[in-house]
C-alpha positions, 0 to 999 in steps of 0.5 A, a space after each residue: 264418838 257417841 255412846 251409842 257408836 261405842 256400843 256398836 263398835 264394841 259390839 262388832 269388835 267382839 266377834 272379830 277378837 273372840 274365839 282365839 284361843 292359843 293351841 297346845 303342842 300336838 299329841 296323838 289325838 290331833 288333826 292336821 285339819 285342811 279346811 273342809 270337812 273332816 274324813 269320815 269313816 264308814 258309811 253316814 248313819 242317820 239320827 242321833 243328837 249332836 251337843 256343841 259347846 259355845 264358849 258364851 250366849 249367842 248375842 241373836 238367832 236373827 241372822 240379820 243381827 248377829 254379830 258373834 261368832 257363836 252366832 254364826 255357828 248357829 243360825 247357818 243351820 238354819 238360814 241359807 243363803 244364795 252362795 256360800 263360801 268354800 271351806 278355803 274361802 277362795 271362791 263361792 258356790 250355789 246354795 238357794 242358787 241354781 247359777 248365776 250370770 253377769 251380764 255386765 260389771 254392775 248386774 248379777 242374775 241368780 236362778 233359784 232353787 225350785 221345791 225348796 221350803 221355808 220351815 212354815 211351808 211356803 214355797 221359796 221363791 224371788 220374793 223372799 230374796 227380795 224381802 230379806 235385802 230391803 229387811 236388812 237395808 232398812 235402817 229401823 231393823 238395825 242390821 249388822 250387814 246393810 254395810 256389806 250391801 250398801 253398794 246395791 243399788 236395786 234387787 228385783 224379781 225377774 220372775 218367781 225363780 229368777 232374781 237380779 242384782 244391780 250395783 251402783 258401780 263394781 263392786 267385787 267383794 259383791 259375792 263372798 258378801 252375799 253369802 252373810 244375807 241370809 233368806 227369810 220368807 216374805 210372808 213372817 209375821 213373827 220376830 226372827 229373834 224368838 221364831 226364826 225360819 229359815 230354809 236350813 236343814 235344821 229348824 227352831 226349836 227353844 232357846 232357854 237362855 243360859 241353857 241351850 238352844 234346840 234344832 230339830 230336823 226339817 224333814 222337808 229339806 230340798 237336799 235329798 237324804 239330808 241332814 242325818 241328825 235328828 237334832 242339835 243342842 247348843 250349850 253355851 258354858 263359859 267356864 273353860 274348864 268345864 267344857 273340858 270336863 264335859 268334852 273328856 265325860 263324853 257330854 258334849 262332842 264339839 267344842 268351838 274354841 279349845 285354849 292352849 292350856 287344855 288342848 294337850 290334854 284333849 289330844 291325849 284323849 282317845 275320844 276326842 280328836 282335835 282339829 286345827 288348820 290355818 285360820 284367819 286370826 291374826 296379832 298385830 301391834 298397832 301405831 296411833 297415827 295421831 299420836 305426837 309419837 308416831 304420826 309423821 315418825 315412820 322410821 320410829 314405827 319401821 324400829 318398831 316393827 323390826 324389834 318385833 320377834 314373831 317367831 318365838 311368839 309363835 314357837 313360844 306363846 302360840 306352842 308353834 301353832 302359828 306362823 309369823 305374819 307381815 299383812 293381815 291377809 293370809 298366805 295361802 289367800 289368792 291375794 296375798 302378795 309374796 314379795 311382803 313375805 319377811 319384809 320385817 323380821 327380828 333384827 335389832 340392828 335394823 331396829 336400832 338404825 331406824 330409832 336413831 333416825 326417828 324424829 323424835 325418839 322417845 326414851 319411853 312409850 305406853 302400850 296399852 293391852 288387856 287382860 281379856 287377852 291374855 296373849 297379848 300381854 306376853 307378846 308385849 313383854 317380849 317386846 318390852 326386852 327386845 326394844 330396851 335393846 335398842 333405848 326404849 323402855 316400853 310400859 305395859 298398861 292393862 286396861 279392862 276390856 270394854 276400858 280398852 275399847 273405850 281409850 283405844 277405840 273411842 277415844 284414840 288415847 293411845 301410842 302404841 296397842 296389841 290385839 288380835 283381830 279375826 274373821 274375812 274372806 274376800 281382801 276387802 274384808 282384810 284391808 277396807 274396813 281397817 285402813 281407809 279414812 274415817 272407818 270404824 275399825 281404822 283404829 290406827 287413825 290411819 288417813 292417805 289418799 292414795 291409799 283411800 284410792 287403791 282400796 276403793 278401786 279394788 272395791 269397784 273391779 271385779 276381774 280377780 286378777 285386776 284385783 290381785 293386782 290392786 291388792 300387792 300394791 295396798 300391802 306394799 303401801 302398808 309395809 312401807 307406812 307401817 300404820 301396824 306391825 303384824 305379828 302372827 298367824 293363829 291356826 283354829 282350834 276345835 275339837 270333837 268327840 270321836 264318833 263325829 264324822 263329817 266335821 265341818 271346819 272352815 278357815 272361818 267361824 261358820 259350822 254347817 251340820 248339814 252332812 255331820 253325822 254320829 258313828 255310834 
């Protein structure tokens, strides 16, 4: 792989691995947060300042290029999109859409919003729609989301409030994708990453680089009323324990990722209140299917996976804010398949009967973490004493990470590695990208055709119960292969100062401020 892919691959793993800090055993001041905004008390007040703590610099501003999750806590405040997700991820919603219809497995045909304007005031029309697609298809502006777009084969206005689609073929993750192109108006001459504009509730402002970035209002926004803040600053402060210390002064009110150590203390706080759900961060451990000691050694990998104790991972490392996990998909999604619940539990018998069985049968075996990720370091010491149980001495090897990504990644130097993984919505986001052959983020080098085949045809229906269908058979074909062993399920950790209502928490990253407002 070319330096310039690692870069890339660094790059996108970034987001995927970040803001996935364990949570702390629960104190009066948490919140069993379902996704969605969080109850307000009272009757909204407008005006006021919102401060959001980013635990680092957004990577842009330029929704088309963003690749972080800080970023994605941004720029949805200003950019909109045609549909947006639900807070639970299960279905999508209009935003700059009125509707839409499919007249046939391959077209969509939106109707647009009328009197909704761009912060330089040009009205919102197809054109723009038709912009922001051919600007994120074209290769010279780089990016991040022309892969989740390269199945449309053509995007057209019908009219100035009227905009289809047409597919190369189905392609049903085709709506939950569409919520990340975000539209910018046709007639921008200035550079997104330093003027973004958008059709957001919140317009740019500055960027001081280190510092904050400063949203101010658009009084012009198409929803009636809204937003009630005056403004948004983000403040992007690494140090973890000075947001804490700025959340507990009352400097701040949100902080997007609270860690283990310091969430008792935040929920003992009567000012704070900690949210928390179930999240789409997911641990695994991760087999090199090239390597000499795994590839064609299914049953070494099965012993593996069996000697794997995700309940105490989670009851101990994730203070019981996690739940053990089989796929990477989440129980609670439309896709999950229920018959894979508990395939693989903590059983050192069965882990000692599979080792016996595998050919060959290493006496030891290197994994390869990083201290980045400190949990996962915890998690292989846990592993390290359950599989001596069973004859395996496993070495624990602590790489630097962008080392980690370079030998794990890159090169494939590898036989065994842990690491978390975020982010998805549609069970194309879960599955495709990580285990078809030849993609970026197959890691495992994990290469069947059956299974290239089960996730293309998934991709090409659109019938949700057709697709349901495709995907219980995808996790029993990973369950029985193993190319890795899930772990645990990480529940999302937020807080907030005691005056925010309306909080916006979803099962993923993106934080829409357009109904928060202050009680004070």
């Amino acid at each position: 792989m070319c330096r310039k892919m690692m870069i890339l691959v660094a790059a996108l793993l970034l987001p995927l691995l970040a803001a996935c800090a364990a949570p702390a055993p629960a104190g009066p001041g948490a919140a069993d947060t379902a996704a969605g905004p969080a109850a307000a008390v009272g009757e909204p007040k407008a005006g006021g300042t919102l401060t959001v703590v980013l635990d680092g610099e957004i990577d842009t501003i330029d929704a088309h290029k963003s690749v972080t999750i800080v970023g994605s806590q941004v720029w949805p405040n200003i950019f909109e999109s045609l549909v947006v997700r639900t807070p639970n991820l299960d279905a999508e919603v209009p935003q700059l859409a009125e509707s839409w219809e499919q007249p046939d497995d391959v077209t969509y045909i939106f109707k647009l919003r009328q009197g909704v304007t761009f912060h330089n005031g040009k009205a919102f029309t197809a054109e723009d729609v038709v912009y922001s697609f051919e600007r994120v298809m074209d290769e010279t502006v780089g990016s991040s989301r022309r892969p989740d777009f390269l199945p449309i084969q053509s995007v057209e206005a019908l009219d100035d409030f009227t905009v289809q689609f047409t597919m190369d073929a189905p392609y049903g993750p085709f709506l939950s994708k569409l919520e990340n192109l975000a539209i910018m108006p046709s007639n921008q001459t200035t550079d997104p990453a330093q003027d973004p504009i958008g059709t957001g509730p919140f317009r740019f402002k500055e960027w001081i680089t280190g510092q904050s970035i400063t949203l101010e209002k658009y009084p012009e926004y198409w929803q009636p009323g809204l937003p009630y803040l005056d403004s948004i600053v983000y403040r992007p402060i690494a140090e973890p324990s000075t947001r804490i210390v700025e959340m507990q002064t009352g400097n701040v009110d949100v902080l997007n990722a609270v860690p283990a150590k310091d969430a008792a203390t935040l929920e003992e706080d009567p000012n704070v209140v900690v949210h928390r759900n179930a999240g789409v961060t997911r641990d695994h451990v991760g087999f090199n299917m090239e390597s000499p000691v795994f590839k064609d050694n299914p049953n070494l990998r099965k012993a593996i996976a069996w000697a794997v104790d995700r309940q105490t991972i989670a009851d101990t490392i994730l203070y019981g804010l996690a739940s053990p996990a089989q796929v990477a998909i989440p129980t609670s999604h439309w896709a999950f398949n229920p018959a894979v619940d508990g395939a693989y539990g903590f059983d050192l018998a069965k882990a000692k009967e599979f080792y016996d069985q595998a050919d060959p049968k290493p006496t030891e075996i290197v994994v390869k973490v990083s201290p980045t990720y400190p949990d996962e370091i915890k998690m292989a010491e846990l592993m390290q004493a359950s599989l001596k149980e069973i004859g395996i001495d496993l070495k624990i090897e602590q790489l630097e990470w962008s080392t980690w990504i370079d030998t794990v990644v890159v090169q494939g130097d590898y036989d065994l590695e842990i690491v978390l993984i975020s982010g998805g919505s549609d069970p194309d986001d879960f599955f495709y990208q990580w285990h078809h052959t030849g993609e970026v983020f197959n890691i495992w080098r994990y290469s069947d055709p059956a299974m290239d085949a089960l996730l293309e045809q998934g991709r090409t229906t659109v019938a949700q119960e057709d697709r349901q269908a495709i995907y219980y058979q995808i996790q029993e074909k990973l369950i029985e292969e193993v190319p890795l062993a899930h772990i645990i399920y990480r529940d999302q950790i937020m807080a907030t100062n005691v005056a925010v209502q309306n909080f916006p928490m979803r099962l993923d990253s993106p934080l829409r401020f357009v109904e928060t407002w202050l009680n004070r």
